[in-house]
C-alpha positions in Angstrom: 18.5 -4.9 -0.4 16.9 -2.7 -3.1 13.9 -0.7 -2.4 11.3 0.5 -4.7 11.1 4.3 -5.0 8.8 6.3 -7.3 9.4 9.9 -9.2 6.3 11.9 -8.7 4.9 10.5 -12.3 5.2 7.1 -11.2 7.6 5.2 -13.2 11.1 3.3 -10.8 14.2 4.1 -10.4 17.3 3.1 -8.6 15.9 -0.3 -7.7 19.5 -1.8 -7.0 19.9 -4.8 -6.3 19.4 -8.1 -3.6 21.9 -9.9 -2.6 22.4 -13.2 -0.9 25.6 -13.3 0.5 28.2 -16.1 1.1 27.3 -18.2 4.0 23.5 -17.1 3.9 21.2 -19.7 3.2 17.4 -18.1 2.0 14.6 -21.0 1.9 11.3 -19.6 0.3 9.9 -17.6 -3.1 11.1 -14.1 -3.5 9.3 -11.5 -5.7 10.9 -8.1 -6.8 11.7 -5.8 -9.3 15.2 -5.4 -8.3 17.7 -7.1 -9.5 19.1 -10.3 -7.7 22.4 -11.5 -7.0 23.0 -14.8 -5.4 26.3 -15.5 -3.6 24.8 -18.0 -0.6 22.0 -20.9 -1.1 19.1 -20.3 -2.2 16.3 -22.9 -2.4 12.6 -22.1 -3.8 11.2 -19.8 -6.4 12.1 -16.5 -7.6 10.1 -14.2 -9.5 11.4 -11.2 -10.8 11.1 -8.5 -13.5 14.9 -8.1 -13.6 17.8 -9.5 -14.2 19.5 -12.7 -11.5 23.1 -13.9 -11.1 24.6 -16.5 -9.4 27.9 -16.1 -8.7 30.7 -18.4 -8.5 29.6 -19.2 -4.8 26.4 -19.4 -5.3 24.2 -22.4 -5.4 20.2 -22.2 -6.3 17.8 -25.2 -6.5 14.0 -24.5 -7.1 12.6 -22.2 -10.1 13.9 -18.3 -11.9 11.3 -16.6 -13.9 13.7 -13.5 -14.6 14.1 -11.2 -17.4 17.8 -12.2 -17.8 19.9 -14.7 -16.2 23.9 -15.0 -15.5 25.1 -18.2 -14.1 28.5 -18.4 -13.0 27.9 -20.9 -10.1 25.5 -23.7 -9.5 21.7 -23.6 -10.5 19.4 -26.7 -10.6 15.6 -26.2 -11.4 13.1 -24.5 -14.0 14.3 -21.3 -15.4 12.6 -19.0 -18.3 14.1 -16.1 -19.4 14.7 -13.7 -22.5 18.1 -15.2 -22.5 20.5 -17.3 -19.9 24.2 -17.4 -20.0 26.2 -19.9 -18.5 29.7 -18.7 -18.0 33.2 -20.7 -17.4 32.4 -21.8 -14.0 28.6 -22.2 -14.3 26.7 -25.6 -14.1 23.8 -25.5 -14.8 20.9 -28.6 -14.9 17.4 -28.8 -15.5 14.9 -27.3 -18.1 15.6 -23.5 -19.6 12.9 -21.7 -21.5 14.3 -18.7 -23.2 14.7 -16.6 -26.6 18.5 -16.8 -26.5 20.7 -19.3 -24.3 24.4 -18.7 -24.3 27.0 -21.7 -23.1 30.4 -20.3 -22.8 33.9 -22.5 -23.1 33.7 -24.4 -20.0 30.3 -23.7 -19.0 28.2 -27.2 -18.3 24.2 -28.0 -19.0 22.8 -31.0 -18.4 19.1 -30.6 -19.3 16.5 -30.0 -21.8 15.5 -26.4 -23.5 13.3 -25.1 -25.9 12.9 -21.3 -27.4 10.1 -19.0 -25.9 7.1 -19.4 -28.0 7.5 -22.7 -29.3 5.5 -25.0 -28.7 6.3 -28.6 -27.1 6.9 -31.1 -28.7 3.5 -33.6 -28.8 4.8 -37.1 -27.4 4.1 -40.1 -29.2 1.0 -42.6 -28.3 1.9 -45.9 -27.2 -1.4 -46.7 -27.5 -3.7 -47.7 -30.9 -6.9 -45.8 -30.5 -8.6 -49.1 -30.3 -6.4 -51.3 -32.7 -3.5 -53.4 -31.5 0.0 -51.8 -31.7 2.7 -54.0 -33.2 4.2 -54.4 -30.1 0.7 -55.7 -28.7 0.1 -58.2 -31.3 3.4 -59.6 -31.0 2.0 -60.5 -27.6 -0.8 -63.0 -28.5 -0.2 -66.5 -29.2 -1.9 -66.6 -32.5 -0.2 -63.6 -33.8 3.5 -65.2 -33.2 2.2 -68.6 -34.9 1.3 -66.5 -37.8 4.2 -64.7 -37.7 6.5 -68.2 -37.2 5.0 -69.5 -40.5 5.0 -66.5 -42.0 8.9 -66.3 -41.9 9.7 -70.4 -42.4 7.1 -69.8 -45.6 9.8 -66.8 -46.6 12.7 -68.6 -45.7 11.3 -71.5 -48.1 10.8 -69.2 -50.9 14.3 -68.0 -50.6 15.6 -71.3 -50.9 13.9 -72.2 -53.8 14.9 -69.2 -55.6 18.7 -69.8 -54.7 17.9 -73.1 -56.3 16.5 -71.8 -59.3 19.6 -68.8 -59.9 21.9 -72.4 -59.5 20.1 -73.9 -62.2 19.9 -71.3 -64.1 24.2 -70.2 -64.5 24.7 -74.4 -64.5 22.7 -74.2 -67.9 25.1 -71.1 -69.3 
């Protein structure tokens, strides 16, 4: 486990890193500085102002806010990051946040993702602000009627131009 020392002015060093080993199962949020290695199960929410892994054995469900992220084993959740990287092994699903996402050959992503600082995209109104949709007029009784005779009265019209293009190469 990494522990936080401070020079005499203040600023970290050495924070190392945290590991989860194989066969250790952590339940719960975790905040640190360190870095973070995952190896074992992890399910919950990690905060950190450092980098993650998860190795090949690893396996996270539940949310990474990290500076930088390496997946090489199994990760399902929320994660934002300055950038991810999903190596051969990795799987990773859910929805990534981050400036720059890396999929390697082999690597898997099932998911949505959108770059830091973009904004999301609006979704569409199903509803008419107070005037009926299309797919709500279709709905009333007097608006299919209308719509009925609307189409036999175009189906007519086309008819009776056919009949007049006939007419019209008979007299040539």
């Amino acid at each position: 486990m990494g522990f936080l020392r401070k020079r005499n002015d203040g600023e970290n060093v050495n924070l190392g890193t945290t590991v989860i080993s194989q066969g250790t199962k952590f339940v719960g949020e975790l905040t640190l500085d360190a870095k973070l290695h995952i190896d074992g199960h992890f399910e919950g929410n990690v905060t950190s102002s450092n980098d993650v892994s998860i190795g090949s054995t690893g396996h996270f469900e539940g949310t990474i806010v990290a500076k930088n992220m390496l997946v090489s084993g199994y990760a399902r959740g929320k994660f934002e990051c300055d950038c991810l990287e999903i190596i051969e092994t990795g799987r990773v699903f859910g929805d990534v946040v981050s400036e720059d996402f890396v999929i390697e050959s082999g690597g898997r992503f099932v998911g949505g993702s959108r770059s830091r600082g973009d904004e999301p995209v609006p979704q569409l109104s199903h509803s008419g602000q107070g005037k009926d949709t299309a797919s709500e007029k279709a709905d009333k009784p007097e608006d299919k009627a209308k719509a009925q005779a609307g189409a036999r009265a175009a189906a007519a019209k086309k008819d009776e131009r056919a009949e007049e293009e006939k007419a019209e190469v008979s007299s040539f």
